[in-house]
PDB file of the backbone (N, CA, C, O) and the ligand in Angstrom, with CONECT records:
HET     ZN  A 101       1
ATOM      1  N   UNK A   1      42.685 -19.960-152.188  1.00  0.00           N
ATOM      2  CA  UNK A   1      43.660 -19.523-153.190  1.00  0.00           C
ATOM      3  C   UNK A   1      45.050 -19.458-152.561  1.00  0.00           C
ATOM      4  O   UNK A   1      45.378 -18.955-151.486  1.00  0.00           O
ATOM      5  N   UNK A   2      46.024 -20.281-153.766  1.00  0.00           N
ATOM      6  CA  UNK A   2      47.601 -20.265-152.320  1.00  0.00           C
ATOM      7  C   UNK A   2      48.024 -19.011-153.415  1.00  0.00           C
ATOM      8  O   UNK A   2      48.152 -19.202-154.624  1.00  0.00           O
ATOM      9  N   UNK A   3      48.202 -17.777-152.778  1.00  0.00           N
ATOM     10  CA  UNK A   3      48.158 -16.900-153.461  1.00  0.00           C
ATOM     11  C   UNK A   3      49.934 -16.902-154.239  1.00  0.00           C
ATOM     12  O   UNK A   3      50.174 -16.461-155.363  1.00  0.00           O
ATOM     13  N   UNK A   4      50.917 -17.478-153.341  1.00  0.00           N
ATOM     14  CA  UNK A   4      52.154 -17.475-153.517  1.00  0.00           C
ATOM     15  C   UNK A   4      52.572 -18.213-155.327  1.00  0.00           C
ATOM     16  O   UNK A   4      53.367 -17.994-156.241  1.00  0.00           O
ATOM     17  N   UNK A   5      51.411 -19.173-154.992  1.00  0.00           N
ATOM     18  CA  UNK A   5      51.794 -20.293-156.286  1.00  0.00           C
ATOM     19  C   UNK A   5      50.846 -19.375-157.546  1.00  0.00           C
ATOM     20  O   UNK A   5      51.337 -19.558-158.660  1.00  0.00           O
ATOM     21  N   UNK A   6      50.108 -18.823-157.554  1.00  0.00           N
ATOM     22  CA  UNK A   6      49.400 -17.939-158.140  1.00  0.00           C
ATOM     23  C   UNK A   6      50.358 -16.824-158.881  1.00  0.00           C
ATOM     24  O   UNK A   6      50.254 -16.714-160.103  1.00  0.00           O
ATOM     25  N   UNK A   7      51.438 -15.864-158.050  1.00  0.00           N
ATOM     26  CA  UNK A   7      52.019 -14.857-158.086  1.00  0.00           C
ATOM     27  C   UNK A   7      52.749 -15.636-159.396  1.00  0.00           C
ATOM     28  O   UNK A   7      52.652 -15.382-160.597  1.00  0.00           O
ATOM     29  N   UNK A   8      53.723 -16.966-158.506  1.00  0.00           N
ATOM     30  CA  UNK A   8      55.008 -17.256-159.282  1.00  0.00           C
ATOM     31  C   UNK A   8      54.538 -18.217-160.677  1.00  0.00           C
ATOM     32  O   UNK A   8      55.334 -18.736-161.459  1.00  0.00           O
ATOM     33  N   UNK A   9      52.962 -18.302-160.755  1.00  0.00           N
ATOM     34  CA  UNK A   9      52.758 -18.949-161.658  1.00  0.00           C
ATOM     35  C   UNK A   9      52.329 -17.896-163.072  1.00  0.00           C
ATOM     36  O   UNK A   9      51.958 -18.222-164.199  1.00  0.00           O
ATOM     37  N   UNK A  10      52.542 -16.638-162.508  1.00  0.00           N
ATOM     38  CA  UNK A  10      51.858 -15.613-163.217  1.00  0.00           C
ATOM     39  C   UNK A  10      53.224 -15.137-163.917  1.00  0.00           C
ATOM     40  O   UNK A  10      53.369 -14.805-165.094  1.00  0.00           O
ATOM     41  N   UNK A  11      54.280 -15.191-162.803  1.00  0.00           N
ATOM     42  CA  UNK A  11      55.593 -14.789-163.294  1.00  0.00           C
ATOM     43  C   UNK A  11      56.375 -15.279-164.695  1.00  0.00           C
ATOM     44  O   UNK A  11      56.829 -14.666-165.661  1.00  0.00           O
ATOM     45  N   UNK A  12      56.282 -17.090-164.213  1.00  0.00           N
ATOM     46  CA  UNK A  12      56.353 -17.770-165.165  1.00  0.00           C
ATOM     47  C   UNK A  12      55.972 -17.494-166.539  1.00  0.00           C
ATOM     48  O   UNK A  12      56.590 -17.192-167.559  1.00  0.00           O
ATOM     49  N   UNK A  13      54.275 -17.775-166.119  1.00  0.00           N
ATOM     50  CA  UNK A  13      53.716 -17.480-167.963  1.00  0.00           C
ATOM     51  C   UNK A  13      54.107 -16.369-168.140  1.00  0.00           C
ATOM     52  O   UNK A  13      54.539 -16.421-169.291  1.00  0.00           O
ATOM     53  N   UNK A  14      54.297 -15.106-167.682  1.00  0.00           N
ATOM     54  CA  UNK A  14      54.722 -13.882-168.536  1.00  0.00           C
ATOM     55  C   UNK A  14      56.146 -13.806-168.974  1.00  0.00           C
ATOM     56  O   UNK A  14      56.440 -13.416-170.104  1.00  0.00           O
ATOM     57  N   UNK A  15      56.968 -14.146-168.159  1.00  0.00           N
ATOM     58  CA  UNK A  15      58.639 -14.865-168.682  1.00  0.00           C
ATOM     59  C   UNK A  15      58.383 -15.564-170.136  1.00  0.00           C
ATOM     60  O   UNK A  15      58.719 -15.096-171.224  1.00  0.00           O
ATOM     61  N   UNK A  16      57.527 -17.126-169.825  1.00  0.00           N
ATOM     62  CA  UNK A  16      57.223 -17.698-170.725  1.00  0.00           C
ATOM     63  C   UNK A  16      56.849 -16.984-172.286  1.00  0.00           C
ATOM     64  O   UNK A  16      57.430 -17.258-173.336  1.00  0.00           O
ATOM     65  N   UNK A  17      55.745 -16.023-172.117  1.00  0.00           N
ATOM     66  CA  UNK A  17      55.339 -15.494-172.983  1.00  0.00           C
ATOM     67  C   UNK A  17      56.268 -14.433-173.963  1.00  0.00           C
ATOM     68  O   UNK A  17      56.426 -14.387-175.183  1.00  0.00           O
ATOM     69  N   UNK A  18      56.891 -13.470-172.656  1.00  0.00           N
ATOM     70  CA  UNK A  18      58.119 -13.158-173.069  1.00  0.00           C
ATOM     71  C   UNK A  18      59.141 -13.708-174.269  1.00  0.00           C
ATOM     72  O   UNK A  18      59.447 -13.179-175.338  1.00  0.00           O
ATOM     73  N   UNK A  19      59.480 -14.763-173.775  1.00  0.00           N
ATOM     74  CA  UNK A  19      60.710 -15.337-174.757  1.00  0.00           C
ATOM     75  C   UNK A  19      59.735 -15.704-176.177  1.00  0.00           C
ATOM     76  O   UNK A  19      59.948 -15.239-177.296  1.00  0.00           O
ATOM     77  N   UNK A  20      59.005 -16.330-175.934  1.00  0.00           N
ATOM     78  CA  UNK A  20      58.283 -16.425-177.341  1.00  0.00           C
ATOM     79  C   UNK A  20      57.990 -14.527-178.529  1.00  0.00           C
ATOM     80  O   UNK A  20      57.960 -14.294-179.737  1.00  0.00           O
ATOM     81  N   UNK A  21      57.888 -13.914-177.631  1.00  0.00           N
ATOM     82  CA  UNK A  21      57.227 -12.573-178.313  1.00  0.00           C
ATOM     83  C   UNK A  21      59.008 -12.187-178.800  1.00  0.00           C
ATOM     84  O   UNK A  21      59.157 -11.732-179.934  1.00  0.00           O
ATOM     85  N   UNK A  22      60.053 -12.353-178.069  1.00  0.00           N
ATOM     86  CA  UNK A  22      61.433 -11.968-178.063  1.00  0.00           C
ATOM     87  C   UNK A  22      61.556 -12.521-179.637  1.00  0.00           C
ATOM     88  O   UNK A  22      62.007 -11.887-180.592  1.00  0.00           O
ATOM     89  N   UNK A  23      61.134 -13.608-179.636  1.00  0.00           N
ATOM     90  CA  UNK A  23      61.445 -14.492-180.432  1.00  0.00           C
ATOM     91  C   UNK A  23      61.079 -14.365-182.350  1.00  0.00           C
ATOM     92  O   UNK A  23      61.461 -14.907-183.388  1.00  0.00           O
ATOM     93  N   UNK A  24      60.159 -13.338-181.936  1.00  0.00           N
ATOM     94  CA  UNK A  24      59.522 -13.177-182.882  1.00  0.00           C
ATOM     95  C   UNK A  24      60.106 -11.790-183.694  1.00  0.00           C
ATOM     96  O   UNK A  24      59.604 -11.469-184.771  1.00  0.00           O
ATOM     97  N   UNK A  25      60.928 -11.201-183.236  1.00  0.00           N
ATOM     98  CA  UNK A  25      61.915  -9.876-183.090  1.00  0.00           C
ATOM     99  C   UNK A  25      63.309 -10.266-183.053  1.00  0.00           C
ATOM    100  O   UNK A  25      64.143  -9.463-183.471  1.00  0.00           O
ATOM    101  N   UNK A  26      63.704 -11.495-182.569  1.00  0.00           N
ATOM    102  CA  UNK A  26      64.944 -12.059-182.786  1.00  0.00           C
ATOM    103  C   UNK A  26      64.937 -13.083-182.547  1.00  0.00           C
ATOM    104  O   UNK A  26      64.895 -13.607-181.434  1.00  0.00           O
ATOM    105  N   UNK A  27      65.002 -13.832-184.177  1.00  0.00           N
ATOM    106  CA  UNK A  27      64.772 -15.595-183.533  1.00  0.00           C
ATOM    107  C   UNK A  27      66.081 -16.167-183.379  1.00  0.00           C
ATOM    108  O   UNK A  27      66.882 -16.587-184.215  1.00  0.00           O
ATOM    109  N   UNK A  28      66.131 -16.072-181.831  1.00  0.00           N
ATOM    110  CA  UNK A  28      67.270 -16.974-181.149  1.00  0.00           C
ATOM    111  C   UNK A  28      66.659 -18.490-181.195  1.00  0.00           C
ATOM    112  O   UNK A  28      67.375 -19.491-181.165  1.00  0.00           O
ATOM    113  N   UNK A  29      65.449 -18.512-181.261  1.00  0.00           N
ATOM    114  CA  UNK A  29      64.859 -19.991-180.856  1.00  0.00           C
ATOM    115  C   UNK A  29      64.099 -20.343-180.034  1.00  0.00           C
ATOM    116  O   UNK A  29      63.265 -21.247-179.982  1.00  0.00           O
ATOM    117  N   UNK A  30      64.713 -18.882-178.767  1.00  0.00           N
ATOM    118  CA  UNK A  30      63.902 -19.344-177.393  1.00  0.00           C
ATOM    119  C   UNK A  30      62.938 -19.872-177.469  1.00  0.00           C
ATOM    120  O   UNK A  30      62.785 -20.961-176.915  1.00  0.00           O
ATOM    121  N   UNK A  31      61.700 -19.121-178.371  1.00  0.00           N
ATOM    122  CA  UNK A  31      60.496 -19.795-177.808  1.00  0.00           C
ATOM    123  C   UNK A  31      59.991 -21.479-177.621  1.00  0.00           C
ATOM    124  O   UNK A  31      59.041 -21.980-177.019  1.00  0.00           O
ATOM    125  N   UNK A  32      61.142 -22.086-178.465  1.00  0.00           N
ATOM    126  CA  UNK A  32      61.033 -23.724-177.589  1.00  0.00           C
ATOM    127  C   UNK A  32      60.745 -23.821-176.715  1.00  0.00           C
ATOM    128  O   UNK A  32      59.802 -24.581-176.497  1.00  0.00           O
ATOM    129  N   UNK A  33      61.354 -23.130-175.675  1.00  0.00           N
ATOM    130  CA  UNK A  33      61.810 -23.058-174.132  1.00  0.00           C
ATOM    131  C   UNK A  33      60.292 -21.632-173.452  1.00  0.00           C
ATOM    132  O   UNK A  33      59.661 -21.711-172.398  1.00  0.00           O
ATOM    133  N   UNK A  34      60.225 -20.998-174.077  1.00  0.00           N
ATOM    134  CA  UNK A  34      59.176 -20.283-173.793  1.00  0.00           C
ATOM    135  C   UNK A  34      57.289 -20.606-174.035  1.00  0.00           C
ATOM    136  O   UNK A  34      56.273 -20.274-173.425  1.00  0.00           O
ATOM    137  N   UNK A  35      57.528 -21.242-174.993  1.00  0.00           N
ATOM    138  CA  UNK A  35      55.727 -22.136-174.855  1.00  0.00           C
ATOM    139  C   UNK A  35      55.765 -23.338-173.314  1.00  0.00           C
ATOM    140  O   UNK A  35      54.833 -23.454-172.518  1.00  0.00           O
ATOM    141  N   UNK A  36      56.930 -24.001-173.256  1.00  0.00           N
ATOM    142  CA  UNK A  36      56.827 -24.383-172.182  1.00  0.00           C
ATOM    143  C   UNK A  36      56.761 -24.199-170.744  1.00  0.00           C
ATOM    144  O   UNK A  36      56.263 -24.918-169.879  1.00  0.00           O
ATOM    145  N   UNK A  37      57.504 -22.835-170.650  1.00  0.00           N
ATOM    146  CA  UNK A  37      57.427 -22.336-169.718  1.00  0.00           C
ATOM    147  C   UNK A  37      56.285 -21.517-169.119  1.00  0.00           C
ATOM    148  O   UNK A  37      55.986 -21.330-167.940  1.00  0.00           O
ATOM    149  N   UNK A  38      55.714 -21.066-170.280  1.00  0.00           N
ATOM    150  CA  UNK A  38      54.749 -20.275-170.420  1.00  0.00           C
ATOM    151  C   UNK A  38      53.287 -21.270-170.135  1.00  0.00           C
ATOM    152  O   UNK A  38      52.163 -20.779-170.033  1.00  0.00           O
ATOM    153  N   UNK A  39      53.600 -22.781-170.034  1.00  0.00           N
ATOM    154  CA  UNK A  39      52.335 -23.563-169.752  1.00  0.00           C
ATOM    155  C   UNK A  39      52.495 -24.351-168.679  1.00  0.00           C
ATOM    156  O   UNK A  39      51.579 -25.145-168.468  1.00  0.00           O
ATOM    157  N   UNK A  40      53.692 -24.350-167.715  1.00  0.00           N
ATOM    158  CA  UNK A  40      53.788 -24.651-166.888  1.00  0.00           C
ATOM    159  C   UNK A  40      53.461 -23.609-165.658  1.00  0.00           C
ATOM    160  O   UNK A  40      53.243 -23.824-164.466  1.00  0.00           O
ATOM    161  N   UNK A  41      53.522 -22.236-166.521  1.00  0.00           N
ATOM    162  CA  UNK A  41      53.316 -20.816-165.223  1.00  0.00           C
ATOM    163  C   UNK A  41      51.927 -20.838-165.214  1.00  0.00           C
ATOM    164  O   UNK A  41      51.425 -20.976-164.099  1.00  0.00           O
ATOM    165  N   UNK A  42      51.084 -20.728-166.269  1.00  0.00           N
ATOM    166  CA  UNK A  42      49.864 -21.501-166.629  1.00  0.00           C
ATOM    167  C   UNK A  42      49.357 -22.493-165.633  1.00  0.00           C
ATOM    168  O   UNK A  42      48.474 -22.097-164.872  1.00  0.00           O
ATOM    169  N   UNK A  43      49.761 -23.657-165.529  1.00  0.00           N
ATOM    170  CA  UNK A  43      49.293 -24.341-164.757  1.00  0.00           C
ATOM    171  C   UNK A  43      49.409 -24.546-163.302  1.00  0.00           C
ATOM    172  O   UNK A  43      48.649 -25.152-162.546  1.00  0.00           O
ATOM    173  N   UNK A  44      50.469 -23.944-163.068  1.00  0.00           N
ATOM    174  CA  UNK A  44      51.098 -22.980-161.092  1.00  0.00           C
ATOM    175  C   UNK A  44      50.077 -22.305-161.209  1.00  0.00           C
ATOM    176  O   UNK A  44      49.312 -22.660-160.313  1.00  0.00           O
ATOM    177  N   UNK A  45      49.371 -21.071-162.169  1.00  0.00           N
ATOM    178  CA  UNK A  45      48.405 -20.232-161.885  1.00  0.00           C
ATOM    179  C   UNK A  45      47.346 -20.573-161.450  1.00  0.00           C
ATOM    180  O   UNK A  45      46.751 -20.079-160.491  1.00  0.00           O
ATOM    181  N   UNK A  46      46.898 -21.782-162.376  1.00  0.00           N
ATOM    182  CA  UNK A  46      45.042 -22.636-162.211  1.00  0.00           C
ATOM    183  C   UNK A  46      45.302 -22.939-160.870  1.00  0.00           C
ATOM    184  O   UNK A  46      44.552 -22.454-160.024  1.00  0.00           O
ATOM    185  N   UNK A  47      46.451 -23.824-160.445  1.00  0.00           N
ATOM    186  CA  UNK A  47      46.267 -24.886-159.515  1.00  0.00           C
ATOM    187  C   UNK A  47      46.273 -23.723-158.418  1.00  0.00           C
ATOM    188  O   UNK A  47      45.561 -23.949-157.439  1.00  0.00           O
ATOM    189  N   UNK A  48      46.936 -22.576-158.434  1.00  0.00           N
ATOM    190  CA  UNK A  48      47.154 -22.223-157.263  1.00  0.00           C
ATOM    191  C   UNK A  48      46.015 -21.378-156.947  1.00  0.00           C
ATOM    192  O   UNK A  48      45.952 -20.832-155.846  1.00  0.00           O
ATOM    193  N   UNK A  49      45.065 -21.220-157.867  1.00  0.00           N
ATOM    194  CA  UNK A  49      43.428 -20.893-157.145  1.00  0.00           C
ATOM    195  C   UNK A  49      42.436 -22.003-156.639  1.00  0.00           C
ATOM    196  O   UNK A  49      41.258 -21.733-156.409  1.00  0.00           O
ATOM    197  N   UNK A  50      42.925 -23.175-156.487  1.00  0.00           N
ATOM    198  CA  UNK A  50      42.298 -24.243-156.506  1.00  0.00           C
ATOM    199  C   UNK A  50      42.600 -24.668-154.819  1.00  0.00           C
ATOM    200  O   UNK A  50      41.892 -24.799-153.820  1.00  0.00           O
ATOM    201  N   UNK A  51      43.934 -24.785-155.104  1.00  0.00           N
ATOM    202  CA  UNK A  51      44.474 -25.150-153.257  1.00  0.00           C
ATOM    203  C   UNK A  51      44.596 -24.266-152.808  1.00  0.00           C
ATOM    204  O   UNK A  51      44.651 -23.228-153.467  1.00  0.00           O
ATOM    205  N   UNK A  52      44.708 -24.294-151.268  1.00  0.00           N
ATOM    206  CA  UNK A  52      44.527 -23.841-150.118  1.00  0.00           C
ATOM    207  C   UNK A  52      45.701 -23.044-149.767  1.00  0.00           C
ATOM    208  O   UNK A  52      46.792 -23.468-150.148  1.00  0.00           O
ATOM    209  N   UNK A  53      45.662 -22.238-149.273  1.00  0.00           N
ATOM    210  CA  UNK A  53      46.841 -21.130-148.423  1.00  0.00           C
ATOM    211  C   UNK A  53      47.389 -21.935-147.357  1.00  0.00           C
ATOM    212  O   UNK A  53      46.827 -22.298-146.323  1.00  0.00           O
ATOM    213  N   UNK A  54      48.738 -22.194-147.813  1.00  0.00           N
ATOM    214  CA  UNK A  54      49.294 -23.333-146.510  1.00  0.00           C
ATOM    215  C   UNK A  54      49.814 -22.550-145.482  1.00  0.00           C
ATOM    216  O   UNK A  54      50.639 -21.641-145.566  1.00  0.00           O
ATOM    217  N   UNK A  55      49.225 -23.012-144.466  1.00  0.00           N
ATOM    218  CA  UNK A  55      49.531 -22.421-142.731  1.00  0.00           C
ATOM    219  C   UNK A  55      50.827 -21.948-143.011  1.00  0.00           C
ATOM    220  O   UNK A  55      51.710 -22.631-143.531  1.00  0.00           O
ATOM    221  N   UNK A  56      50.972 -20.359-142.539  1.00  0.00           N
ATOM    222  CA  UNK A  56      52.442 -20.196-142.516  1.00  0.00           C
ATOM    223  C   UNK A  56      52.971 -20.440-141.195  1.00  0.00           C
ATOM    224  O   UNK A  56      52.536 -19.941-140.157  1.00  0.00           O
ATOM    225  N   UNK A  57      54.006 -21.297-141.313  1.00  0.00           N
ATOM    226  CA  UNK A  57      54.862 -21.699-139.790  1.00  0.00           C
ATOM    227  C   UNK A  57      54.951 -19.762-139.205  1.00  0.00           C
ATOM    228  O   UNK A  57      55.207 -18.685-139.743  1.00  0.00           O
ATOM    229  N   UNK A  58      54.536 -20.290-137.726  1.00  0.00           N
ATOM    230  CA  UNK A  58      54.389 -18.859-137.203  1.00  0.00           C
ATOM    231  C   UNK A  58      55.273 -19.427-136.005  1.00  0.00           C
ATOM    232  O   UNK A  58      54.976 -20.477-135.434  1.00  0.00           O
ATOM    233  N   UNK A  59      56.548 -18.540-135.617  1.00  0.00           N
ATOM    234  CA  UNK A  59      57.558 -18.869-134.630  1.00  0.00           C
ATOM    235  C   UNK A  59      56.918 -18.468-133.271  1.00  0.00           C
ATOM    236  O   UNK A  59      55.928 -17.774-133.506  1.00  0.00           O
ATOM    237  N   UNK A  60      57.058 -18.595-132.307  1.00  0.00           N
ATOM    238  CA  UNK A  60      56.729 -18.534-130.948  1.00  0.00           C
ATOM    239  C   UNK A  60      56.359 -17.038-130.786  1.00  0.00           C
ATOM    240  O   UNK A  60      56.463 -16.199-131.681  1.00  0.00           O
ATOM    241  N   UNK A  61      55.878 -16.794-129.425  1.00  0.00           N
ATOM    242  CA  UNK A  61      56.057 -15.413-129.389  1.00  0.00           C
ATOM    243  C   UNK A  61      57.925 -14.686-129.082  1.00  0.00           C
ATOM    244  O   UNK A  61      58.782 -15.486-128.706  1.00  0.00           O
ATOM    245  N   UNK A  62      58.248 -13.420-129.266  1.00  0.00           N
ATOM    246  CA  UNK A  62      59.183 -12.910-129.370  1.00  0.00           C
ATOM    247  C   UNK A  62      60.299 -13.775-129.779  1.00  0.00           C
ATOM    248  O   UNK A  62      61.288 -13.954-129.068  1.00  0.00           O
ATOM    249  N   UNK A  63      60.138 -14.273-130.855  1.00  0.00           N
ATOM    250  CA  UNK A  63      61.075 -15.724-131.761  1.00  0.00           C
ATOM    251  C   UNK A  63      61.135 -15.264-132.932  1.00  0.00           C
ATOM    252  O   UNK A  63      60.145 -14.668-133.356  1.00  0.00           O
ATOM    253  N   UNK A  64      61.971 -15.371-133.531  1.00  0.00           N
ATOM    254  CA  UNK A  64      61.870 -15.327-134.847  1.00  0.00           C
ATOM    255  C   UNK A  64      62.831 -16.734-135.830  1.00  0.00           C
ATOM    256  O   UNK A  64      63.735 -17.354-135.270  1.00  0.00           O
ATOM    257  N   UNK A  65      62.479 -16.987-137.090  1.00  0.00           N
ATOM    258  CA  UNK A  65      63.647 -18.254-137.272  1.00  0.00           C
ATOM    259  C   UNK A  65      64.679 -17.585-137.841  1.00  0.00           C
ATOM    260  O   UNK A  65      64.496 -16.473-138.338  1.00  0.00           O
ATOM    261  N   UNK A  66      65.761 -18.125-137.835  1.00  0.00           N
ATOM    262  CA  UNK A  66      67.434 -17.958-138.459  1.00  0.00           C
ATOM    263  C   UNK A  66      67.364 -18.039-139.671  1.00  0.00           C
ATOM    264  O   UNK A  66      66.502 -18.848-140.014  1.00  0.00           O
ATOM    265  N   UNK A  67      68.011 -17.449-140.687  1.00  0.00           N
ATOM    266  CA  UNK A  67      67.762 -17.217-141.986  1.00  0.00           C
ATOM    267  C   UNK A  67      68.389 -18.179-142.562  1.00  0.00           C
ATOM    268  O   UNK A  67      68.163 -18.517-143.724  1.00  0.00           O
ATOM    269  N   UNK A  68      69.225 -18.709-141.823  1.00  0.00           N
ATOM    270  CA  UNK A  68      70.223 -19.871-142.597  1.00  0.00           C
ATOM    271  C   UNK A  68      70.271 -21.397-141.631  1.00  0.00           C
ATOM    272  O   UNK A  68      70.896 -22.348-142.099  1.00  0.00           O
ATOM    273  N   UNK A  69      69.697 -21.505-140.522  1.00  0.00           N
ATOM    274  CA  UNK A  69      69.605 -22.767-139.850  1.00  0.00           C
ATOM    275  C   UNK A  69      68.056 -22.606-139.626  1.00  0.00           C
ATOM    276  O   UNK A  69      67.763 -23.359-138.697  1.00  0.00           O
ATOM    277  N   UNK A  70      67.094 -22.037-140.018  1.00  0.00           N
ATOM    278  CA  UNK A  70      65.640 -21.925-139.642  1.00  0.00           C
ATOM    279  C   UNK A  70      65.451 -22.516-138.020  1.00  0.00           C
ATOM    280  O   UNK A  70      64.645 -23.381-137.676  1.00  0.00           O
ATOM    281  N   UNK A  71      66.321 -21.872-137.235  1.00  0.00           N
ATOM    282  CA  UNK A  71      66.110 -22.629-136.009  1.00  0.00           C
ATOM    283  C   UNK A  71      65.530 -21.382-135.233  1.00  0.00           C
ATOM    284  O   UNK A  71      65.962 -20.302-135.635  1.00  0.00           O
ATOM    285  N   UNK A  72      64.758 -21.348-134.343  1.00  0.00           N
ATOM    286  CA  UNK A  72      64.347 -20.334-133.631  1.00  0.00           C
ATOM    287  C   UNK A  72      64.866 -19.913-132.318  1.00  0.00           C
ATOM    288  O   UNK A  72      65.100 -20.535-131.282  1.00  0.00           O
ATOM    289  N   UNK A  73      65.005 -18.380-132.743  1.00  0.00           N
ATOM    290  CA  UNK A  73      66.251 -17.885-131.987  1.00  0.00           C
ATOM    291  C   UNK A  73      65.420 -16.442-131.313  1.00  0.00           C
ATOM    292  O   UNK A  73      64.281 -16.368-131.773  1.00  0.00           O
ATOM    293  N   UNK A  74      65.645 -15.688-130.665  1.00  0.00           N
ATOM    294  CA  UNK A  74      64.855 -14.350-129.766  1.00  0.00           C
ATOM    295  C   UNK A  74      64.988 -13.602-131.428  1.00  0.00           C
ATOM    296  O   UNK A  74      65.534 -13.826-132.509  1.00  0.00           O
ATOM    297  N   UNK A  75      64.067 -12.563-130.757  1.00  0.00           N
ATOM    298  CA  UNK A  75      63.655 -11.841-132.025  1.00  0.00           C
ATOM    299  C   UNK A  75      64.363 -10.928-132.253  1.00  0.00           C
ATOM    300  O   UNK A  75      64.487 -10.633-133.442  1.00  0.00           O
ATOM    301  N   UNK A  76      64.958 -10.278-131.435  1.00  0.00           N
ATOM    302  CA  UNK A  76      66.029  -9.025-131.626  1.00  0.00           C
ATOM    303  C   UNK A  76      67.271  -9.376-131.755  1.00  0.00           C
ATOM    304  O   UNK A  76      68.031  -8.438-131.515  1.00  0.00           O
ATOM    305  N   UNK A  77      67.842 -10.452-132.068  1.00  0.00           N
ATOM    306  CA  UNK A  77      69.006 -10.950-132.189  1.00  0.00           C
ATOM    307  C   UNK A  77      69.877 -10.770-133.115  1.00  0.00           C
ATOM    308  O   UNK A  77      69.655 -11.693-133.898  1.00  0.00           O
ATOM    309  N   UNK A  78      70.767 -10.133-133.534  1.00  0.00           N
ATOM    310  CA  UNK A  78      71.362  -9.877-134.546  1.00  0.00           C
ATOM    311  C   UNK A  78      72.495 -10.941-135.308  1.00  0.00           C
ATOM    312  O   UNK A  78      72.726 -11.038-136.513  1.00  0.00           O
ATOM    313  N   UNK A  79      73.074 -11.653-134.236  1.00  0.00           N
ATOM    314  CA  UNK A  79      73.437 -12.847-134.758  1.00  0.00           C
ATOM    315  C   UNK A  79      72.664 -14.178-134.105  1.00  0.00           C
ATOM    316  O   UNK A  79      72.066 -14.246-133.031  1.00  0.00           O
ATOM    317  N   UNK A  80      72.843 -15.046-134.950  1.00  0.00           N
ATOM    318  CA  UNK A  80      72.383 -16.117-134.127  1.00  0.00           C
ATOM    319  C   UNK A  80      72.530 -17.119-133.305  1.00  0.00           C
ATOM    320  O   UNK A  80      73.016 -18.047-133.952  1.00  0.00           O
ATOM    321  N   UNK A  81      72.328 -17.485-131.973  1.00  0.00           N
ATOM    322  CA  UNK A  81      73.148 -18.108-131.505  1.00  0.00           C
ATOM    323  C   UNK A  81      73.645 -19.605-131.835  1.00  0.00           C
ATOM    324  O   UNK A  81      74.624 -20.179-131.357  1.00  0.00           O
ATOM    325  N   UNK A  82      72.679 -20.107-132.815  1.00  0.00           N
ATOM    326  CA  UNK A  82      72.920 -21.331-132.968  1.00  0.00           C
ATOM    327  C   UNK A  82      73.914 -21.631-134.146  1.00  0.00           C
ATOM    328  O   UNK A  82      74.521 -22.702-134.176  1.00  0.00           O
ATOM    329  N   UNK A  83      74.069 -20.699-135.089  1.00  0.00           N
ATOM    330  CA  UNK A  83      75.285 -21.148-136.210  1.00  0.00           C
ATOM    331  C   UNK A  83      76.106 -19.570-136.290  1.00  0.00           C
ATOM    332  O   UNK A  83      77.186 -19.386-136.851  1.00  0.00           O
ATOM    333  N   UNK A  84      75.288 -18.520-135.577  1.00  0.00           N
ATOM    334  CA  UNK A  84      76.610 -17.031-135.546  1.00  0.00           C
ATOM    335  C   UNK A  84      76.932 -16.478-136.819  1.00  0.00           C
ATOM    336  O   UNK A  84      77.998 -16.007-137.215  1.00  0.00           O
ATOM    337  N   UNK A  85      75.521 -16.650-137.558  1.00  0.00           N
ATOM    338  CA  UNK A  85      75.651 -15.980-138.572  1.00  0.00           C
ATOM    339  C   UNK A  85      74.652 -14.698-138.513  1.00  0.00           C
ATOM    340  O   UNK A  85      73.690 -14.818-137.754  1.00  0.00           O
ATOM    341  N   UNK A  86      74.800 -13.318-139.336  1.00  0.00           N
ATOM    342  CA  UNK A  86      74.096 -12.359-138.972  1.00  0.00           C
ATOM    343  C   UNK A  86      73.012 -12.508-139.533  1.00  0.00           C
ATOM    344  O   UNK A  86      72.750 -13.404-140.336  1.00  0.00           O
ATOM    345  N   UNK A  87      71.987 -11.292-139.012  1.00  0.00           N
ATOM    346  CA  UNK A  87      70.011 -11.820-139.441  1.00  0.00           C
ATOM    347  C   UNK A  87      70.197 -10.817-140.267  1.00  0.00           C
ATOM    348  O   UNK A  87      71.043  -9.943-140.078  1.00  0.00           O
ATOM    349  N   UNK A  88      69.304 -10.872-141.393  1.00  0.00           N
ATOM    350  CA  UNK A  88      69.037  -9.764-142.410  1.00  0.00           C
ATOM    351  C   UNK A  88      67.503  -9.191-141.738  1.00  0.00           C
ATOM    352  O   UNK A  88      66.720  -9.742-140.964  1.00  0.00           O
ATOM    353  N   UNK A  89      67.475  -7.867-142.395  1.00  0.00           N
ATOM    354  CA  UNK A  89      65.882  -7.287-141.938  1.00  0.00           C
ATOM    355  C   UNK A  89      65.913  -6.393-140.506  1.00  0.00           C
ATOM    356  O   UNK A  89      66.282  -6.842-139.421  1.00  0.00           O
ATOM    357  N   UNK A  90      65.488  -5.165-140.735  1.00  0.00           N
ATOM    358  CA  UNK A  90      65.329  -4.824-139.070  1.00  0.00           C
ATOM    359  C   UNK A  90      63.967  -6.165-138.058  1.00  0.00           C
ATOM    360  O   UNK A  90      62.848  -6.665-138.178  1.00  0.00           O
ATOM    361  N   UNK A  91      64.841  -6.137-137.391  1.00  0.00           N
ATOM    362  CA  UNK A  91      63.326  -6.658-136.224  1.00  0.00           C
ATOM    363  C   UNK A  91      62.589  -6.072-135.768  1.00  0.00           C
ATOM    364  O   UNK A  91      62.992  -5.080-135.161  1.00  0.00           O
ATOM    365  N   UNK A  92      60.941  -6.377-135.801  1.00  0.00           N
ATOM    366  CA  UNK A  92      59.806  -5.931-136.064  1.00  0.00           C
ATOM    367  C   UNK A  92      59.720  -5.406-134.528  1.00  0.00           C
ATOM    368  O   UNK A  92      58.716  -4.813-134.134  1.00  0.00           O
TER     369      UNK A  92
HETATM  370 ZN    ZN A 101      71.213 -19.881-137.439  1.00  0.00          ZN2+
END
């Protein structure tokens, strides 16, 4: 189960479902846009019990990657040395 595609496929159809129920309380129209969405979150959901949990890239030991060049940089680093931009998140 890729549980990630599962979550955001769950998100979807309930968004999806959302605008349709909105719709029904104030017809802007959305639900054009909401049956579709709502069967595409639908189908992120199926598929994502079907495939596999993809390997999460795991950085070296005491590494972590750069939030904005994904390059791997020491783990306690507050900026980075490779583009000197700051890390979000305390380090673990
Ligand atoms: Zn960087």
């Amino acid at each position: 189960m890729y549980r990630g595609l599962v979550v955001s496929g769950a998100i979807l159809a309930g968004f999806g479902v959302f605008l349709i129920v909105i719709d029904l309380y104030v017809p802007l129209g959305v639900s054009i846009f909401g049956l579709p969405i709502s069967i595409t979150g639908a189908v992120m959901f199926a598929v994502g019990f079907f495939r596999e949990e993809p390997k999460p890239v795991e950085p070296e030991p005491g590494k972590k990657f750069c939030w904005y060049c994904m390059k791997q940089i020491p783990k306690h680093a507050f900026e980075c040395p490779e583009c000197s931009l700051p890390q979000h998140g305390s380090p673990e």
